[in-house]
KOLLUM-982817 format. One record per atom (N, C-alpha, C): residue in one letter; x, y, z. Coordinates in steps of 0.2 Angstrom, whole numbers, plus 5000, padded with zeros to 4 digits. Layout:
KOLLUM-982817
AXYZ...
This chain:
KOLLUM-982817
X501353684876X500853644873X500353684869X500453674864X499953694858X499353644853X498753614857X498553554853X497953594849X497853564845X497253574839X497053534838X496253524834X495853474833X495553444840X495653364839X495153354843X495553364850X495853354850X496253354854X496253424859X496253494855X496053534856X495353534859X494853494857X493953514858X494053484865X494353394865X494353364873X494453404876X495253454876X495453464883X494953574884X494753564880X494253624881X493653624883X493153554884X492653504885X492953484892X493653464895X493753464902X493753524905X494053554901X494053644905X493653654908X492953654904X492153654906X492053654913X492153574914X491953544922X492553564926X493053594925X493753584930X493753664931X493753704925X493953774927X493353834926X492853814923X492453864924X491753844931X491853774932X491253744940X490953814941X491553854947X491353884950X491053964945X491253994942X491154034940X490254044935X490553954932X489753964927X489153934933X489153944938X488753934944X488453994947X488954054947X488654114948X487954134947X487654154941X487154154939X486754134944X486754084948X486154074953X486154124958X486554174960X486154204964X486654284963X487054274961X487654364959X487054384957X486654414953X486154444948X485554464955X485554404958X484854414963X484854464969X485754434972X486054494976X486054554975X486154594969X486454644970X485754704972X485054654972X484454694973X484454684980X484754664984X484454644990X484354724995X483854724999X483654775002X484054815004X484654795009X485154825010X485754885007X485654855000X485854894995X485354974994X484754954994X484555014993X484155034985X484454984981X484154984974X483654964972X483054974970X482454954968X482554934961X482154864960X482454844954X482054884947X482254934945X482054984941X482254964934X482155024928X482454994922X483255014926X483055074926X483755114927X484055074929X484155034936X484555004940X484754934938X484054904934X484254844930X484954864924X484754914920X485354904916X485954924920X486254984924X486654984925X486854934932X486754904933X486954834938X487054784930X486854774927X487054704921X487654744917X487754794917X488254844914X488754824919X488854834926X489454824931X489554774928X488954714929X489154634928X489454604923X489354624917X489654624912X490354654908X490554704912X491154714912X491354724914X491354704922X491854634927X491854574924X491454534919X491754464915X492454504909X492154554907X492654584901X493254594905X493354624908X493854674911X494154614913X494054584920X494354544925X494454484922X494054444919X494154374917X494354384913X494254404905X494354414900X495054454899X495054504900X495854534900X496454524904X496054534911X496654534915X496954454918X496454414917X496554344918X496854304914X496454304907X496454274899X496954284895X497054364897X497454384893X497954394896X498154424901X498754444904X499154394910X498854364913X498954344921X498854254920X498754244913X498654154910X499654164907X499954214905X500354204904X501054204911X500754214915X501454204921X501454124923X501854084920X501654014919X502454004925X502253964928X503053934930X503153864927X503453864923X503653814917X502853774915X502653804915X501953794912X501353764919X501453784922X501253784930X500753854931X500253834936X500053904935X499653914945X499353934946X499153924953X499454004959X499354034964X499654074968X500254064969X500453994970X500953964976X501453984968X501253944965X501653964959X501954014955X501454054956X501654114956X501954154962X502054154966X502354154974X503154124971X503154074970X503654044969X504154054961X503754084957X504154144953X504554194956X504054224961X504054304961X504754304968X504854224971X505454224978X506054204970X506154174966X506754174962X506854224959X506554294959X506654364959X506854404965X506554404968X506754434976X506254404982X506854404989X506554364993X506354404999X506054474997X505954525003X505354485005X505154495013X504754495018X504054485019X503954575014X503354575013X503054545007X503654525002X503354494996X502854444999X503454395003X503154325006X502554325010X502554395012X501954395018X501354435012X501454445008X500854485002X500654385001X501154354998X500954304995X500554244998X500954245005X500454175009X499954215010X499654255011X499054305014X498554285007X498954295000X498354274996X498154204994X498854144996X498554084995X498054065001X498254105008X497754085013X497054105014X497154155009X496054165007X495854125004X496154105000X496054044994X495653964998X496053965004X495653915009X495053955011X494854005012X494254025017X493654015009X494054025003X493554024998X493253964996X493753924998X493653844996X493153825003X493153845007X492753835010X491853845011X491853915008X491153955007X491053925001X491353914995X491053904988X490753844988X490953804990X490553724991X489653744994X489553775002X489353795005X488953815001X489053874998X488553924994X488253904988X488753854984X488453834977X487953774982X488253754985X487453674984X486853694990X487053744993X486453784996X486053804990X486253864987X485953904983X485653844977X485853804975X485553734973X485053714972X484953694980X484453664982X484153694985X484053754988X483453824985X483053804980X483253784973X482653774970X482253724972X482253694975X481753634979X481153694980X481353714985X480953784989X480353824984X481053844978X480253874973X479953814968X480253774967X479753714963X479253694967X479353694975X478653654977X478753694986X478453754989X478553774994X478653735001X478253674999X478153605004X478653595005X479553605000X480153575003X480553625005X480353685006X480653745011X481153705016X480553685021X481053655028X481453595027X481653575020X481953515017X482553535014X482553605014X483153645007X483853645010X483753665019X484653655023X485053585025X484353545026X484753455028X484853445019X484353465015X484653425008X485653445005X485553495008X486053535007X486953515012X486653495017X486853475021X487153395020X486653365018X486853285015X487253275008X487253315004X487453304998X488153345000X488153405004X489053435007X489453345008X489153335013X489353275018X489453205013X489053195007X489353155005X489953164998X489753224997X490453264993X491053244995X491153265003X491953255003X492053185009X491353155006X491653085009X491853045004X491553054999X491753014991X492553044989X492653084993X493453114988X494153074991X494053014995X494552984997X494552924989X494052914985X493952884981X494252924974X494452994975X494853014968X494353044963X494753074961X494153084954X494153074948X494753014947X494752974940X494152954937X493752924941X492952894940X492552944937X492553004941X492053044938X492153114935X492853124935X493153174933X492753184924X492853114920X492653124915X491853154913X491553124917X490753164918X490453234920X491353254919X491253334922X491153394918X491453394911X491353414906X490553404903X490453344900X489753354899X489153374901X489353374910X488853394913X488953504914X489253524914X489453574913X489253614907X489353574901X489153584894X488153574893X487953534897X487153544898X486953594902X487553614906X487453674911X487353754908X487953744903X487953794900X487353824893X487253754892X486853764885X486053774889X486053744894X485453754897X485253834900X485853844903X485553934906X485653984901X486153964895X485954004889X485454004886X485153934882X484553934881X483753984885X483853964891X483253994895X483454074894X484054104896X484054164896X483854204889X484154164882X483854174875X483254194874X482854124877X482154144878X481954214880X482154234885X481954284888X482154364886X482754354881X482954414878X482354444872X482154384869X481754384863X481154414865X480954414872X480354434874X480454524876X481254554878X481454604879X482054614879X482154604869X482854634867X483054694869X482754754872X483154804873X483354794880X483454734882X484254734888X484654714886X484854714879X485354704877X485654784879X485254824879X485554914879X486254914884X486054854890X486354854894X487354834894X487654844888X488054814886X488354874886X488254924884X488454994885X488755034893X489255034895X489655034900X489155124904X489055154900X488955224903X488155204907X487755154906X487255134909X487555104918X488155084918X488455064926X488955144929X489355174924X489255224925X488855294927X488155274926X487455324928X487255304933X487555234934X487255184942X487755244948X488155254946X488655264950X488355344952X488255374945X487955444947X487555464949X487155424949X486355444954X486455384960X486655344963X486655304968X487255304973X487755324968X488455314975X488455294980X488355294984X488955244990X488355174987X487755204986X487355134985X487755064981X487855114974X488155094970X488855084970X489055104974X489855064977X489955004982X489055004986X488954934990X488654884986X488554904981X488254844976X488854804972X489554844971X489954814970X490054734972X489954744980X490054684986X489654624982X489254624979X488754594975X489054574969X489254624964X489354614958X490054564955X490354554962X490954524963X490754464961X490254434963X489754364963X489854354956X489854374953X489854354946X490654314943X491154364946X491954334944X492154294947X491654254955X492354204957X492254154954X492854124955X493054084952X493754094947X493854154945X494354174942X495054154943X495154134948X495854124950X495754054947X495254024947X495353944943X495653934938X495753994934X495853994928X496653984926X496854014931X497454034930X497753954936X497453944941X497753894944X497753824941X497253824936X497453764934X497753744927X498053804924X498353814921X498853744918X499153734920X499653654920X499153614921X498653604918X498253524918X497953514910X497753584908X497453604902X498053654897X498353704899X498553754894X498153804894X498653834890X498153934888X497553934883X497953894878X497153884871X496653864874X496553784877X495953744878X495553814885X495953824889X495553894892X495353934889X495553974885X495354034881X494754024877X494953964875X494353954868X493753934872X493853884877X492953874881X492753944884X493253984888X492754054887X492554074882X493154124879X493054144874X492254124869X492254054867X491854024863X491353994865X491153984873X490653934875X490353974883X490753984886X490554014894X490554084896X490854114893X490654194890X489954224888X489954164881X489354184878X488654174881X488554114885X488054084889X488054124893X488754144898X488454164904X488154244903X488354274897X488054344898X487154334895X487154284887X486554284889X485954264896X486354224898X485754214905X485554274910X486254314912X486054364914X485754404911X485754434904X485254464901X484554454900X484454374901X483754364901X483554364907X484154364914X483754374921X483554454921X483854484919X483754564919X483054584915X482954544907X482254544904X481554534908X481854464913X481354454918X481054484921X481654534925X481554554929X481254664929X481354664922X481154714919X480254714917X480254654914X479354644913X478954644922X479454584926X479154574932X479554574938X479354634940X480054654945X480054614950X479454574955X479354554960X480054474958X480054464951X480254394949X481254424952X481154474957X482154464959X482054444963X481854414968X481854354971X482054304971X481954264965X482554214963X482354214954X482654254950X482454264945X483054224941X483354184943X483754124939X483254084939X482954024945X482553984942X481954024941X481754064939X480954094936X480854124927X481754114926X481754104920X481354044918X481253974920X481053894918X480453894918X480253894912X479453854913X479353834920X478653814923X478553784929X478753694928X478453684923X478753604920X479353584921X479953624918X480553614920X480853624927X480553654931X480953684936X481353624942X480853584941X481353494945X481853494939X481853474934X482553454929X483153514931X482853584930X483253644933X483853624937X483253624945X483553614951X484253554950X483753474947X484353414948X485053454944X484953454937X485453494933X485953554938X485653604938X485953654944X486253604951X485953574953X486453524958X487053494957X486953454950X487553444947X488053494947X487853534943X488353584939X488853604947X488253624953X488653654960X489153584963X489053544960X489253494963X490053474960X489953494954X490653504951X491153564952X490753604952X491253674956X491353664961X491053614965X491353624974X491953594973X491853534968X492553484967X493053504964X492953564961X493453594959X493953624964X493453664967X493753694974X494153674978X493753594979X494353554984X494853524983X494753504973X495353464971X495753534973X495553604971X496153654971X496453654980X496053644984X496453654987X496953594990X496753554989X497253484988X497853504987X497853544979X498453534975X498953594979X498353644982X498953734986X499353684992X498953634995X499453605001X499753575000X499753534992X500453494991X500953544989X500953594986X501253644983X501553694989X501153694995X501553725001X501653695005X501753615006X502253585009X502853565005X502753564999X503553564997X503953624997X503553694995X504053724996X504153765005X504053715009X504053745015X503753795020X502953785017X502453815021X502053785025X502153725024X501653685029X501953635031X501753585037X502053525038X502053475032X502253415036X502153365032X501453345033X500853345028X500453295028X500253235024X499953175027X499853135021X499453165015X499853115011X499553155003X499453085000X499053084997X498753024994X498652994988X498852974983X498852994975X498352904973X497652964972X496852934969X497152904962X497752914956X497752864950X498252854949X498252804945X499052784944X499252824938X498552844933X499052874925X498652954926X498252984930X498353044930X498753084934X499053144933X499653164937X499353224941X499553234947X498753284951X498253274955X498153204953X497453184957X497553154964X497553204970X497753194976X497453194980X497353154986X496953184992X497253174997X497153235001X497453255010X496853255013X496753185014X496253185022X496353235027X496653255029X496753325034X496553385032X496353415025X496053455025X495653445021X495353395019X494553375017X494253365023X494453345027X493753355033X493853405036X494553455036X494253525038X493853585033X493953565028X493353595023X492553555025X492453495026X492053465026X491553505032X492053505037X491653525043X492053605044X492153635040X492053725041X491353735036X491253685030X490853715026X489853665028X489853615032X489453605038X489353675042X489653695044X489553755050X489353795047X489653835042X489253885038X488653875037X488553795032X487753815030X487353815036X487453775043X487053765049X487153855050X487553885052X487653935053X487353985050X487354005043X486954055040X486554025039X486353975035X485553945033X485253975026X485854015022X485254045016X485954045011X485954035005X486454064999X486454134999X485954175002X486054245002X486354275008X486254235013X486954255019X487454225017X487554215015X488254175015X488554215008X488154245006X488454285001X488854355003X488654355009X489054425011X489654405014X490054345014X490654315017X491054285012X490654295006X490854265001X491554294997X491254374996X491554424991X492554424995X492554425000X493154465005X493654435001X493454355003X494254295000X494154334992X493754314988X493954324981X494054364980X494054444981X494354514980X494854504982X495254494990X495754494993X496254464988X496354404985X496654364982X496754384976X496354434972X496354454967X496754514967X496754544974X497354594972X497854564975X498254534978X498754504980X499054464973X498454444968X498854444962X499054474957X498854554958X498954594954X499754624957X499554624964X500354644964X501054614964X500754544964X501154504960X501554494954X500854524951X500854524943X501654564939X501454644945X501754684946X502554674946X502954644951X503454624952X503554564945X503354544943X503454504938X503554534931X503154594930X503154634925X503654664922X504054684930X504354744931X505054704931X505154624933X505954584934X505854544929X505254514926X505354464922X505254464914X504754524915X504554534907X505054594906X505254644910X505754694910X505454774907X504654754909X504254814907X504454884912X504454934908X504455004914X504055024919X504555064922X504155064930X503355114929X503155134921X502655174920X502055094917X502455084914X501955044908X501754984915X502054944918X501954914922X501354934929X501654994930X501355034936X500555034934X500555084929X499955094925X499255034923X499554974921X499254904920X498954884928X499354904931X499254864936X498754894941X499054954941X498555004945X498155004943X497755014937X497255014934X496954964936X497254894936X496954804938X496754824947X497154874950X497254884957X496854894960X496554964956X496055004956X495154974956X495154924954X494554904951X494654854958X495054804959X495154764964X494854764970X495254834973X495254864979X494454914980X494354924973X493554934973X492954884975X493254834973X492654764974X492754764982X493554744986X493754724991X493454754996X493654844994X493254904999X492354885000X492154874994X491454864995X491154805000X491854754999X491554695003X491754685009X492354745011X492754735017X491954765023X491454815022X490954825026X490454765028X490454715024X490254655026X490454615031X491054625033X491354605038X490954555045X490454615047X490054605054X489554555052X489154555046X488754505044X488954425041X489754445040X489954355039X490854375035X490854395032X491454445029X492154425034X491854415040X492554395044X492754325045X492254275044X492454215042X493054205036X493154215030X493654195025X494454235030X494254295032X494854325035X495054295042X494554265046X494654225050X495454145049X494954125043X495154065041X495754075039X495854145034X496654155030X497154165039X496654205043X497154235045X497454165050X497054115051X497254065055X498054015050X497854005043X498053955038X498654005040X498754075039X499254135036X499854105042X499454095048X499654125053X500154035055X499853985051X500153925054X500753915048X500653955043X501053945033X501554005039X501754065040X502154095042X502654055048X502254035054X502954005057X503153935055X502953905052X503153845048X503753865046X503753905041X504253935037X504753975041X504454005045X504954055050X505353965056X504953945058X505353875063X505653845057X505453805052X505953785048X506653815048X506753895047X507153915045X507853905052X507353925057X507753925064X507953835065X507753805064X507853725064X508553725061X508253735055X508953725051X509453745052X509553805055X510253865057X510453825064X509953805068X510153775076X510453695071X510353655069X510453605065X511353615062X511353665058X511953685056X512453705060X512153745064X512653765070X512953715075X512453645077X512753585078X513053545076X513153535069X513053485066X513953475066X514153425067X514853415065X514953405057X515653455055X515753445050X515753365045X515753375041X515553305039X516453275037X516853335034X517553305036X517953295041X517653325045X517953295053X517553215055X517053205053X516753155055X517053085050X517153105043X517553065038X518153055044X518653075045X519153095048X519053045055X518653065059X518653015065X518352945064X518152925058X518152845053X518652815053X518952865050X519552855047X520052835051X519952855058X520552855063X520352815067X519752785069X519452735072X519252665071X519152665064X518952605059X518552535061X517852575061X517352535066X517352485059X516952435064X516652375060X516252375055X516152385047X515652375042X515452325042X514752345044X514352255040X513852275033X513952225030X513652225022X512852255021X513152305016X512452325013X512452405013X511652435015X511952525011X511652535018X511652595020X511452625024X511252705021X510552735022X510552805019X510052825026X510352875024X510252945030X509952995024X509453025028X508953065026X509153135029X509453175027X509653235031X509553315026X509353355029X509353415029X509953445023X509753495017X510353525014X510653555018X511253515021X511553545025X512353525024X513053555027X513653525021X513753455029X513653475034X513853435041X513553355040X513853315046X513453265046X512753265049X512553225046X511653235047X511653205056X511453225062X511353205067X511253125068X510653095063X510353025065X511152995064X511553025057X511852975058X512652985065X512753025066X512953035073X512853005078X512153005081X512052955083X511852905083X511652855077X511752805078X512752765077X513152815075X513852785076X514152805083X513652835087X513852855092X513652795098X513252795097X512852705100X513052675098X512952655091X513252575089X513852565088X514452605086X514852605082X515152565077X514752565074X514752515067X514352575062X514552555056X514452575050X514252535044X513752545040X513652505033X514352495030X514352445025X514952465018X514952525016X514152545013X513952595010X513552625014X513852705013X513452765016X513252815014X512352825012X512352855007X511852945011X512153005012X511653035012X511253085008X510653085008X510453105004X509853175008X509953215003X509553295003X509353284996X508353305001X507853334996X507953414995X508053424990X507953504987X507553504984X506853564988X506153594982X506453644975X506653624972X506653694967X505853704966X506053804964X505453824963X505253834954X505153754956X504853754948X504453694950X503853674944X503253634945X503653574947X503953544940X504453504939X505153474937X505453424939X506053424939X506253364935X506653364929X506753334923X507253274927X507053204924X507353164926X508153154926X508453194922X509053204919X509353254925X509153274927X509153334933X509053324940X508853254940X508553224947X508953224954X509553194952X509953184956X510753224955X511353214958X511753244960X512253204964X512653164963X513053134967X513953144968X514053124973X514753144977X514953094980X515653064977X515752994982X516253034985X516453004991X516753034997X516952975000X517752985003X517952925007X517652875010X517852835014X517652795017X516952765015X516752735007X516352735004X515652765008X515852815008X515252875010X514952904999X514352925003X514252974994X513753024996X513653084994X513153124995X512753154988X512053134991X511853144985X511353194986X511253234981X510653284980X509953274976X509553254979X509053244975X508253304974X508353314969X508053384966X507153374965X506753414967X506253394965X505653454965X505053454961X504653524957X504253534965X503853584965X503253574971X502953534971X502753514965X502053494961X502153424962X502753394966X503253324965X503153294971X503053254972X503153194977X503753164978X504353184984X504753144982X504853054983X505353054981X505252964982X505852954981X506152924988X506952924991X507252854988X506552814987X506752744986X507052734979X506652774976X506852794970X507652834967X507652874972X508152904972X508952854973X508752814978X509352764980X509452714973X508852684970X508952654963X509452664957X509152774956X509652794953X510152814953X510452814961X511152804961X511652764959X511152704960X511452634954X511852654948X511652694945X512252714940X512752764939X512652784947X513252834948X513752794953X513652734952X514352694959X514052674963X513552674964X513352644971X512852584968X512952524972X512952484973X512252424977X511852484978X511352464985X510852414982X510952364985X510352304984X509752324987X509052334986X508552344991X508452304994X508652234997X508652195003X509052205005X509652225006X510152255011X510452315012X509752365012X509552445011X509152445017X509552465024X509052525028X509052595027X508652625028X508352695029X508552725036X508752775038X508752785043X508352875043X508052885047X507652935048X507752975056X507753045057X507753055061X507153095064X506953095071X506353105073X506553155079X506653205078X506953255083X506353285088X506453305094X505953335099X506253395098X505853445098X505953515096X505753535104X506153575109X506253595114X506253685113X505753725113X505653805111X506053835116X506553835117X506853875124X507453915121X507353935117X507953985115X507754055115X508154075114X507854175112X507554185107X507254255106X507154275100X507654255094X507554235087X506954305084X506354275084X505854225085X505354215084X505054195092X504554215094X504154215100X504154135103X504054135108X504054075111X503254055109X502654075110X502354045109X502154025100X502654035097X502454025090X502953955089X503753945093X504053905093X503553835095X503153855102X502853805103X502253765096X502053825094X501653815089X501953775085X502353785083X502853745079X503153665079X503253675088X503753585088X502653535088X502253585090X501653535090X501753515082X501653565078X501553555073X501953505069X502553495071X503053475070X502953385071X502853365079X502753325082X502353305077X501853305077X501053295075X500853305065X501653285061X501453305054X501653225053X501553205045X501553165045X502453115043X502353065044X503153045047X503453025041X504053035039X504553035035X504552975031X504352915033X504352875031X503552855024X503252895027X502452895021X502752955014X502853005019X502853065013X503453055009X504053005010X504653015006X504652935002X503952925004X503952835000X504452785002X504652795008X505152735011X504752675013X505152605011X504852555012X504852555023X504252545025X504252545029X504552485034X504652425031X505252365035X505752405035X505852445030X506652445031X506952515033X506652535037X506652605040X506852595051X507352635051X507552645058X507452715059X507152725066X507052775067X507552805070X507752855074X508252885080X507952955082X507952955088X507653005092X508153065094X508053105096X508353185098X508253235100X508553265105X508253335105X508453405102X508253445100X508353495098X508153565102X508553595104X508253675107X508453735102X507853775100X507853805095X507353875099
């Protein structure tokens, strides 16, 4: 997709509200952090320039190069996100650790989605506190009330307000530019601060100090994986050009004017983002700053929406309901099941820390972690798909590694003070994304190794010649070559058969999307039996109903009033051997039991669906 013109400005103006929220939000409190007592820095000239020096060349370096320019280009058919790029890097090689590098980084990505809502509409509504002291003990419930009605309104979609996202982004940005402008004109020589050997001098008179202030300086880049995650909604140009030409330039001037501020008046790093505002403005600040948090959080949640649709298709997670908020946008989804668990892990947070600056120390861990897990990503991708050498790859990468593992190492000490919460979270999500895929795997091999060959079962049709009564019959079954169980047992029981008997296998290719010409796969087989293969992106929603329509022009015949479904609903019984632990199999048949039923997530008409029961020991 290469658009121009207007066309170009729209989808650069959506960019705004969708891929920069979280990052053009920073400003409110990354600049503030990096002074906080702990560190050790007194806000001096020295420490002012070289702290806006770091800052400034972690937008260049990380967003700018390593994101914008390098890491915007690993598209999987114009897809963009971890999982997606997970999902490249397994149709290259499908070693162990790749898979456990990769879910380990999508699984921060929930502990981030979790603190970022959290931190932005806290830090927010902080301004209350310095507009008018009297609303101090108002600033956690205010904060608290706007979370709570954030992700009560998301069963509503974001058709409605999606388009209000951009414009308010675009006052967000022209506003914190403007004010910092201000403040440059009063003390243009923090521009000096632009000069790299001023963060470099940080380093050589302060050390480890200056190595714990990284943990801070990181505040300024999250959000960076948004760039790349949402890739497939916008393109590379509409993202490039709103940095590049609108959110780059604002966000540095702002920080250069909180640094001017804080240069003439040092006691002003305390909250020197709202004390750049006249006192007159400082209510209009705050509502605006609420908005603008309130579109990054929605960012956050629509993204992780889209990581759970994207690993349950490719067989990282159960099934859960998934919910599609419009009929003409593509994407726009909600999972009740992990909107109220974001809801209520990021309720506990604010009750729990109570400040934007505690929550700042739990913040940094997921967005470093995830950053280098896509570098070495990057890596393998370099090296199999661009077909770069093992120097020039290496070199790129390490250098990206390098910097990475510097922010992580800084934030990994934060741990005791809150730091363990995202690694908590990953390690929970990591740890239910692992045997999902590991019991899926065991499922299917205990499945295969049961399953009657599907020509021996042709064959005892054939030689027994039960009664057809009119109409299709489709079996929902596993790619697998045998017959599918349910229908086993219902020939086993009833013995009767449809005229038509169709089974059909969902395959996830790993790609976004699957072209409709590509969709299907069919194979007629005696005793009007057919098998069909129905092909589908991550990014896809199957729909079987659909699937059985287009068999219509490959022979088959099935009326949708004398079309049942048959689905089967197995009791997973953990009692086998190793290779997986017994308590993770158990892990697995709850999860199992307890995902959502074949019949919601594959769009089957719910009258015309049989179920059949089984047991399975795996």
């Amino acid at each position: 997709m290469h658009p121009t013109g207007r066309r170009l400005v729209r989808l650069s103006l959506a960019a705004l509200g969708v891929v920069y929220g979280d990052i053009g939000t920073s400003p409110l409190y990354a600049f503030r952090e990096c002074f906080k007592p702990e560190y050790g820095l007194a806000p001096t000239a020295s420490n002012v320039y070289g702290v806006l020096s770091l800052i400034v060349w972690s937008l260049i370096l990380i967003v700018s190069v390593k994101y914008l320019v390098l890491i915007i280009r690993l598209d999987n058919r114009g897809e963009g996100g971890i999982m997606a790029l997970l999902a490249l890097v397994l149709s290259i090689r499908r070693r162990q650790a790749v898979i456990a590098i990769g879910l380990f980084g999508a699984a921060l990505l929930y502990g981030d989605g979790i603190i970022t809502p959290a931190i932005s509409v806290l830090s927010a509504t902080e301004g209350l506190g310095i507009a008018a002291p009297a609303f101090q003990p108002y600033v956690m419930p205010a904060a608290l009330v706007l979370l709570f009605l954030l992700f009560s309104v998301q069963k509503y979609g974001t058709a409605g307000v999606g388009g209000v996202f951009g414009p308010i982004m675009l006052v967000w940005f022209t506003t914190i530019g403007l004010l910092g402008a201000v403040e440059i004109v009063r003390a243009p020589t923090i521009l000096l601060a632009l000069n790299p050997w001023y963060g470099a001098r940080l380093f050589w008179e302060h050390r480890a100090a200056a190595f714990l202030v990284l943990g801070a300086v990181v505040l300024a880049v999250t959000g960076a994986e948004a760039l790349y995650a949402d890739l497939g909604h916008f393109g590379r140009r509409p993202i490039r050009l709103a940095w590049f030409a609108f959110v780059l330039p604002t966000l540095l001037l702002n920080y250069f004017g909180q640094g001017g501020l804080v240069l003439s008046t040092p006691e002003a790093i305390e909250s020197p983002f709202y004390l750049l505002a006249p006192r007159v403005l400082l209510y209009p600040l705050v509502g605006i700053a609420t908005a603008a948090t309130i579109v990054a959080s929605q960012a956050l949640i629509s993204g992780a929406f889209s990581l759970t649709q994207q690993s349950i298709h490719l067989r990282y997670l159960p099934r859960l309901s998934i919910i599609h908020t419009s009929r003409s946008e593509f994407g726009q989804i909600y999972v009740p099941a992990v909107n109220t668990a974001l809801m209520v892990g990021c309720l506990l947070l604010v009750i729990g820390f109570r400040s934007s600056s505690a929550l700042a120390a739990a913040y940094g861990v997921a967005v470093t972690g995830t950053m280098a897990v896509t570098t070495l990503l990057f890596f393998l991708i370099a090296r199999h798909r661009w077909h770069w050498s093992p120097l020039r790859a290496g070199a790129l990468a390490g250098s990206f590694l390098f910097v990475d593992l510097a922010f992580f190492g800084a934030n990994i000490i934060k741990i005791e003070s809150g730091g363990w919460v995202p690694l908590a979270v990953a390690s929970v999500v990591f740890l239910v994304m692992a045997t999902w895929y590991r019991g899926t795997q065991l499922v299917m091999k205990t499945l295969a190794r049961l399953s009657i060959p599907l020509d021996r079962f042709l064959e005892d049709v054939e030689m027994t010649r039960p009664p057809r009564v009119r109409g299709t019959a489709v079996f929902l079954t596993p790619n697998i070559e045998g017959a599918p169980p349910s229908l086993v047992l219902h020939f086993g029981h009833n013995k009767v058969l449809h005229e038509e008997v169709i089974l059909v296998s969902i395959v996830t290719e790993e790609v976004p999307e699957v072209p409709d010409d590509r969709r299907i796969a069919s194979e007629r087989l005696p005793q009007g039996f057919y098998r069909v293969r129905a092909y589908y992106g991550f990014m896809e929603r199957p729909d079987v109903q659909h699937v059985v329509a287009m068999c219509c022009d490959h022979g088959v015949t099935a009326d949708p009033e004398q079309t049942t479904y048959y689905v089967g609903r197995a009791r997973l019984l953990p009692v086998g051997p190793a290779p997986m632990m017994r308590w993770r199999k158990r892990l697995f048949a709850f999860m199992s039991w307890n995902a959502s039923s074949a019949t919601d997530f594959f769009r089957i008409p719910p009258d015309r669906v049989v179920e059949l029961g089984g047991r399975i020991e795996f």
